[in-house]
Kinemage of the C-alpha trace (Angstrom):
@kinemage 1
@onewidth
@group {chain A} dominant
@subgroup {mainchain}
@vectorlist {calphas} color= white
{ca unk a 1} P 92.829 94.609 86.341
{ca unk a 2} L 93.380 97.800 88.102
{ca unk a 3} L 90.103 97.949 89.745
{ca unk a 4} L 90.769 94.110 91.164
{ca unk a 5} L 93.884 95.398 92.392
{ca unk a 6} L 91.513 98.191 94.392
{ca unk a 7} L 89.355 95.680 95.370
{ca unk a 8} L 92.105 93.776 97.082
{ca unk a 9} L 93.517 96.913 98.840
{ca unk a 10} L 89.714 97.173 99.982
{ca unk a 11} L 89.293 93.270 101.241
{ca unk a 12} L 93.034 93.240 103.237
{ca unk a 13} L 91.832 97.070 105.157
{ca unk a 14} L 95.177 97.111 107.291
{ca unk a 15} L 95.288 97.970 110.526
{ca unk a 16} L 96.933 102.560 110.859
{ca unk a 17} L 99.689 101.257 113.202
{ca unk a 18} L 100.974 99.653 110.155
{ca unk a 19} L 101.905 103.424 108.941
{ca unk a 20} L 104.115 102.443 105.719
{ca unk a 21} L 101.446 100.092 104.542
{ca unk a 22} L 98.180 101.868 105.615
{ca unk a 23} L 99.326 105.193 103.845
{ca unk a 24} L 100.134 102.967 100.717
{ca unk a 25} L 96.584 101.717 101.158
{ca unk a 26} L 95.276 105.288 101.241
{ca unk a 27} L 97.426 106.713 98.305
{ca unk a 28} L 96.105 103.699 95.835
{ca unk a 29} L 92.647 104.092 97.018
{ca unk a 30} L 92.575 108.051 96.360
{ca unk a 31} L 94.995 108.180 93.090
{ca unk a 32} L 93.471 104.897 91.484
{ca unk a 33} L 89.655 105.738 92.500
{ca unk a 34} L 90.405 108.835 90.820
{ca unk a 35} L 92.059 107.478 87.713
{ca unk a 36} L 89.581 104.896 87.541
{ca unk a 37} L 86.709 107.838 88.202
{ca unk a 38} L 85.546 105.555 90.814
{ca unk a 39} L 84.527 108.018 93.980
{ca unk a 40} L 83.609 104.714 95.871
{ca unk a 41} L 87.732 104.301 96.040
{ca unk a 42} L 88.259 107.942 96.432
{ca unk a 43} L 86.000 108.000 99.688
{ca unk a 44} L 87.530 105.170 101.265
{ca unk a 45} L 90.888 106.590 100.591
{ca unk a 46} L 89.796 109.698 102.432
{ca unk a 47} L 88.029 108.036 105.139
{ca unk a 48} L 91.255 105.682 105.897
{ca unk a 49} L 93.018 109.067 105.707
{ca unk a 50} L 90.522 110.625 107.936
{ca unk a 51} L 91.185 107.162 110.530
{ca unk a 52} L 95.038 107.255 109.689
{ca unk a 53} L 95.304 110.672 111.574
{ca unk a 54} L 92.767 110.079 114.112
{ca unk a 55} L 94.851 107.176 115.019
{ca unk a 56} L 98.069 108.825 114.890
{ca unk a 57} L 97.080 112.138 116.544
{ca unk a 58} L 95.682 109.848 119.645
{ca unk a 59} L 98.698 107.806 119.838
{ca unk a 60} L 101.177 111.287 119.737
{ca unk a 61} L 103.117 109.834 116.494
{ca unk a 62} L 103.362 107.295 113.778
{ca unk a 63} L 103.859 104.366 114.668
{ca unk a 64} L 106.775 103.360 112.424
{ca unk a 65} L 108.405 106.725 112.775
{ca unk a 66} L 112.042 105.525 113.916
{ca unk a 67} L 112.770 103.698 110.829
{ca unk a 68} L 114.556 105.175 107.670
{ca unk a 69} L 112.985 103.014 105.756
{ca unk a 70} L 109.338 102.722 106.509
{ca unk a 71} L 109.477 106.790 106.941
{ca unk a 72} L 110.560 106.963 103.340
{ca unk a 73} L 107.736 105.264 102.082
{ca unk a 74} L 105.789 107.060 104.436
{ca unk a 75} L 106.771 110.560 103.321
{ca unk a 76} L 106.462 109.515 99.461
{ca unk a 77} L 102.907 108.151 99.884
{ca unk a 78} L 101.978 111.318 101.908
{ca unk a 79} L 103.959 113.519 98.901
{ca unk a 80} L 102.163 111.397 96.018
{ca unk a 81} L 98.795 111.970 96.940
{ca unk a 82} L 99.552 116.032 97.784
{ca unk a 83} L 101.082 116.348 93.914
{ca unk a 84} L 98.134 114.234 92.637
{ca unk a 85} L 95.029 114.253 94.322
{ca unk a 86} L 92.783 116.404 92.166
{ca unk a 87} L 90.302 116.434 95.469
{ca unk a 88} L 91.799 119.799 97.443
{ca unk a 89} L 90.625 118.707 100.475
{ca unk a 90} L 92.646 115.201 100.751
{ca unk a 91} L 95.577 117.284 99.262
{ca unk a 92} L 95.211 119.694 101.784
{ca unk a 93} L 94.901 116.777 104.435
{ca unk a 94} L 98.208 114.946 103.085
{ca unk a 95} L 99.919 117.683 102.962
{ca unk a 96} L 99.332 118.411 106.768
{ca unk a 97} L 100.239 114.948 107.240
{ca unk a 98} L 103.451 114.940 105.501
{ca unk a 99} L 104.549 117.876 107.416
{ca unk a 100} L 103.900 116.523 110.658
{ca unk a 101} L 105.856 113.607 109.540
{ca unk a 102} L 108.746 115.568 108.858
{ca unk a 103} L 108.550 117.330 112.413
{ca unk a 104} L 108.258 114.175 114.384
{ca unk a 105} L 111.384 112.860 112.154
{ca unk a 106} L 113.236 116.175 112.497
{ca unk a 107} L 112.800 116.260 116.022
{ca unk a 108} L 113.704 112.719 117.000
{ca unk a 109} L 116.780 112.358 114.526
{ca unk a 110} L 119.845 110.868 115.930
């Protein structure tokens, strides 16, 4: 069942401006490719990583920053994958990623 649920995650491939849902994309794809010791999953998870900050570093900031909620889920995706990722370079990336989150909400909180 798990690896369906992958394979679903794989076949919907949402779009990075979607930020909440793209990073929950990327946080199943590395955590559950790993649990499942399935590197195919893994490697998408960092490529969609790889495209998630591409995308966001052309556009100057996440897309859904200016909402409590989706930045939430944003931050915890981000925060899962640095505490779990046994790969220390997507760590490493997520961890960059979450910080720069917190920046862009630090500096535009009002």
């Amino acid at each position: 069942m798990p690896a369906q649920r992958l394979a679903e995650i794989d076949r919907l491939d949402v779009h990075p401006s979607y930020t909440n849902i793209a990073l929950s994309d990327i946080a199943n794809s590395v955590l559950g490719g790993e649990l499942l010791d399935d590197a195919r999953y893994v490697e998408r998870g960092e490529r969609r990583l790889d495209e998630w900050l591409a995308f966001t570093t052309a556009s100057g900031a996440p897309h859904e920053f200016n909402s409590a909620t989706y930045t939430a889920v944003d931050i915890a995706r981000l925060a899962a994958i640095v505490e779990h990722a046994r790969a220390p370079r997507i760590a490493l990336k997520a961890r960059i990623a979450e910080e720069r989150l917190w920046l862009h909400v630090a500096a535009h909180f009002h």
